[in-house]
ZAMARGU-4260 file (C-alpha; in steps of 0.2 Angstrom, whole numbers, plus 5000, padded with zeros to 4 digits):
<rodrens>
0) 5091/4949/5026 | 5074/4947/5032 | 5066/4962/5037 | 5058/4967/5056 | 5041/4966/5058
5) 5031/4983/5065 | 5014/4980/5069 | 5003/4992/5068 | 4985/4998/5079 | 4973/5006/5069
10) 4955/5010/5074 | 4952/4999/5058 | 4962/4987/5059 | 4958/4969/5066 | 4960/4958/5079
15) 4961/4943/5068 | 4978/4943/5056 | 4986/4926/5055 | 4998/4921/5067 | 5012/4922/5053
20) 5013/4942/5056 | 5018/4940/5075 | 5007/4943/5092 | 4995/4955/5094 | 4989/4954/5111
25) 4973/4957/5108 | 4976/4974/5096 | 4968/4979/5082 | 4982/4979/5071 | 4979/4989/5051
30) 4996/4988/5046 | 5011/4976/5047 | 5029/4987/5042 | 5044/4980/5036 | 5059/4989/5042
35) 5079/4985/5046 | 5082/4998/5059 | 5088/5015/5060 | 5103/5014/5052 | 5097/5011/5037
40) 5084/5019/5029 | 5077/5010/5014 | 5068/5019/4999 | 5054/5006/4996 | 5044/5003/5013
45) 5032/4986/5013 | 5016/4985/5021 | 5004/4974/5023 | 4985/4978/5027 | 4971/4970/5036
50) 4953/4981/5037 | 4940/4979/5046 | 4932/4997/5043 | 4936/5008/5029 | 4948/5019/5030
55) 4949/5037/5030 | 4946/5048/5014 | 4964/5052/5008 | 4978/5061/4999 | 4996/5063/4999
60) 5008/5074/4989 | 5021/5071/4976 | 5038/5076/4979 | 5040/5094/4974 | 5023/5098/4985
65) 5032/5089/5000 | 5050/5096/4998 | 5041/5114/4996 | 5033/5107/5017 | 5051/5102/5021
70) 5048/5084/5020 | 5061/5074/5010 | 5048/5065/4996 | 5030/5062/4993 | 5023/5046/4993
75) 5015/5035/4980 | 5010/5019/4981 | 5005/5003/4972 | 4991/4991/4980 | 4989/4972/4976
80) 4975/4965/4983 | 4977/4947/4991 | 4960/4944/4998 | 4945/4952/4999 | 4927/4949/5008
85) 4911/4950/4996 | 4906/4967/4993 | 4923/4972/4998 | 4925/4990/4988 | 4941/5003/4983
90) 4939/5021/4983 | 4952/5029/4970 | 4948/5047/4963 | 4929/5054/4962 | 4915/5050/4953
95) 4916/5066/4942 | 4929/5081/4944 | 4929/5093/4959 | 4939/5112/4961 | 4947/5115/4977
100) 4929/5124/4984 | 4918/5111/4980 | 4932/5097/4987 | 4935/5106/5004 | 4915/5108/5005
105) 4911/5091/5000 | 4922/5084/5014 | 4918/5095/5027 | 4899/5091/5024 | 4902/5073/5022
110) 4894/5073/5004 | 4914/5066/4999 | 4910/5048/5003 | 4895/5048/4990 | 4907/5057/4980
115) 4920/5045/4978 | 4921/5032/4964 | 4919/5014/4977 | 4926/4999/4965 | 4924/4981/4968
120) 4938/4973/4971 | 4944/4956/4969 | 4959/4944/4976 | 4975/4947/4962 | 4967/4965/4957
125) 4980/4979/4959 | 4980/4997/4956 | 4995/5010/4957 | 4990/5027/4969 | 4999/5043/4959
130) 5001/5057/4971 | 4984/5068/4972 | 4973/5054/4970 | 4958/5056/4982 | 4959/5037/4991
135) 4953/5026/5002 | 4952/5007/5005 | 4937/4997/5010 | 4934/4986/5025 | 4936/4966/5023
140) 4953/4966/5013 | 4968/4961/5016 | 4980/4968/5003 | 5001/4972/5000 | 5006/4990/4998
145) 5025/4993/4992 | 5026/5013/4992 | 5038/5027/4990 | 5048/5029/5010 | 5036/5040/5015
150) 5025/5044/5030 | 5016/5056/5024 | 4995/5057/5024 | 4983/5069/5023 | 4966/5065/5030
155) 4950/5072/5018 | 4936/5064/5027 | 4937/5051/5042 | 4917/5048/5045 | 4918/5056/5061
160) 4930/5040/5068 | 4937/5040/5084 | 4953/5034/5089 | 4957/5029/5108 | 4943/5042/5112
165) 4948/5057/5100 | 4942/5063/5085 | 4957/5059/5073 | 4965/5075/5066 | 4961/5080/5048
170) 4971/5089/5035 | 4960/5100/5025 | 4970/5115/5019 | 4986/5101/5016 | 4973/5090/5008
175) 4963/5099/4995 | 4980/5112/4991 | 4989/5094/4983 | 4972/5087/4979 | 4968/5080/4960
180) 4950/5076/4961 | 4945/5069/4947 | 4941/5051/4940 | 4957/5038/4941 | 4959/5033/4927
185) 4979/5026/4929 | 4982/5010/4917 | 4996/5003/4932 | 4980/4993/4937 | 4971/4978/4931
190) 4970/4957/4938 | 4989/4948/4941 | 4990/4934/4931 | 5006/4922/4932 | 5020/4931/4930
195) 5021/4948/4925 | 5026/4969/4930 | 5014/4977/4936 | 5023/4993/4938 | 5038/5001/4929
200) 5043/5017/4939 | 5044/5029/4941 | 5048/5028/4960 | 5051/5009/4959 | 5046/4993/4947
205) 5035/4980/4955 | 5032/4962/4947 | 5023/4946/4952 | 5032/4930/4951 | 5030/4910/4953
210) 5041/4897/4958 | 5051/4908/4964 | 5059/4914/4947 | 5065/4932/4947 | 5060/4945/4933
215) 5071/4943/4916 | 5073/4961/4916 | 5077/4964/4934 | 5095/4968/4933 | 5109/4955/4942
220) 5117/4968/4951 | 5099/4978/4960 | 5095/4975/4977 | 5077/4969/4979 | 5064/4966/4990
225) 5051/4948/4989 | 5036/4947/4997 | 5029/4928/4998 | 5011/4928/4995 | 5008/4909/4994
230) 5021/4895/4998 | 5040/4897/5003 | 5054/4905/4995 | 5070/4902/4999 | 5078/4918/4998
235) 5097/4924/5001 | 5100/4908/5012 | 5084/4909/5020 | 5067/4901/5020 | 5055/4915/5017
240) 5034/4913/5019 | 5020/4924/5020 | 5023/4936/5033 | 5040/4937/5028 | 5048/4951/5020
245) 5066/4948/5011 | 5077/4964/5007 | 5091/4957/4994 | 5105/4969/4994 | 5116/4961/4980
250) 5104/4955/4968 | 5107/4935/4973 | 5095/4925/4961 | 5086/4911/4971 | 5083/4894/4965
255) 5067/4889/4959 | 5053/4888/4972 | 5041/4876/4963 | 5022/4881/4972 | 5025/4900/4978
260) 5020/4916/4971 | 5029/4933/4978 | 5029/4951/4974 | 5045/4955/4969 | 5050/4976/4970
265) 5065/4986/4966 | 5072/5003/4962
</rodrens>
């Protein structure tokens, strides 16, 4: 079935995002969800984000840290970049490795921004987010998230950004207590090429794919999700396209979808 669209306003989103993603009435829309409804919670939830400012300085917890806050899991994520503005930059760890004192004083001062490793990024670049990593994304990119179910987010730093007229909340002690401040240094990254996994678990696999062609090694009987990125996709009966999120409950195999690339995630 295809999935619901939920857009999303964020003070840095844009006004901008293809007509493919639904109305926005002149919003500034940051985040496009994928959702079937209440009665169903899936474990994997699909995002797509557009930036026209960075966003704020970030963190979130693994599951142990959010079970011990009575939340039911932590969140990490996996981001693959579709298009990106010259200049357009990634922050993902710091530039050398902070204690919890010198983390909690570099974002109260500010001094966390210069502090944070800011990568170039490309179009077919992706990086996996473990949980602790100090993050943030750049303005000028559009880019696919396919994370853990989580909502979960502790703002470090948010360069004194308002939204709607107030100073949006931070989360200091939350923050820096599940904080790993160091250089990132995860191998789940690299440049998407053809077809190939980018990630292997261990909250869910994620693979890009042409023509359609599902993974070898995804198993017949897993439910999947497929995420058009170029082209259409005939997916479970349906013509799927970018903008479109398909969630595949019985492991259908689709025919061949000669043109198209998607990301393909499961369990």
């Amino acid at each position: 079935m295809k999935l619901t669209k939920h857009l999303v306003e964020k003070p840095w989103g844009r006004t901008d995002i293809p007509a493919e993603f639904g109305d926005m009435g002149g919003r500034r829309i940051g985040e496009v969800w994928y959702e079937c409804g209440d009665e169903l919670a899936l474990p994997i939830l699909v995002k797509w984000l557009f930036t026209s400012e960075k966003l704020s300085i970030q963190v979130h917890p693994d599951d142990a840290q959010a079970q011990a806050r009575g939340l039911p899991s932590g969140k990490e994520e996996c981001w693959y970049i579709v298009d990106a503005e010259p200049g357009a930059v990634l922050g993902m760890g710091t530039n050398q490795p902070l204690d919890a004192d010198e983390l909690c004083a570099a974002s109260l001062s500010g001094e966390i921004e210069q502090l944070m490793d800011w990568r170039p990024v490309k179009a077919g670049d992706y990086f996996y987010i473990p949980a602790g990593t100090v993050h943030a994304i750049g303005a000028g990119i559009t880019l696919v998230e396919v994370q853990q179910h989580a909502d979960i987010t502790y703002r470090l730093y948010d360069y004194g950004r308002l939204d709607k007229g107030v100073t949006r909340e931070l989360h200091l002690d939350d923050g820096v207590a599940v904080s790993t401040a160091a250089p990132y240094i995860d191998r789940r990254s690299g440049i998407a090429t053809g077809n190939m996994q980018l990630v292997d678990g261990p909250h869910f696999r994620l693979w890009l794919v042409s023509d359609g062609e599902l993974p070898t090694n995804l198993p017949d009987a897993m439910p999947y999700w497929v995420i058009p990125i170029d082209g259409s996709i005939m997916v479970d009966g349906a013509t799927a396209t970018v903008g479109d999120c398909v969630y595949v409950q019985h492991g259908e195999r689709p025919p061949p979808s000669p043109g198209s690339r998607a990301l393909v995630a499961a369990l």
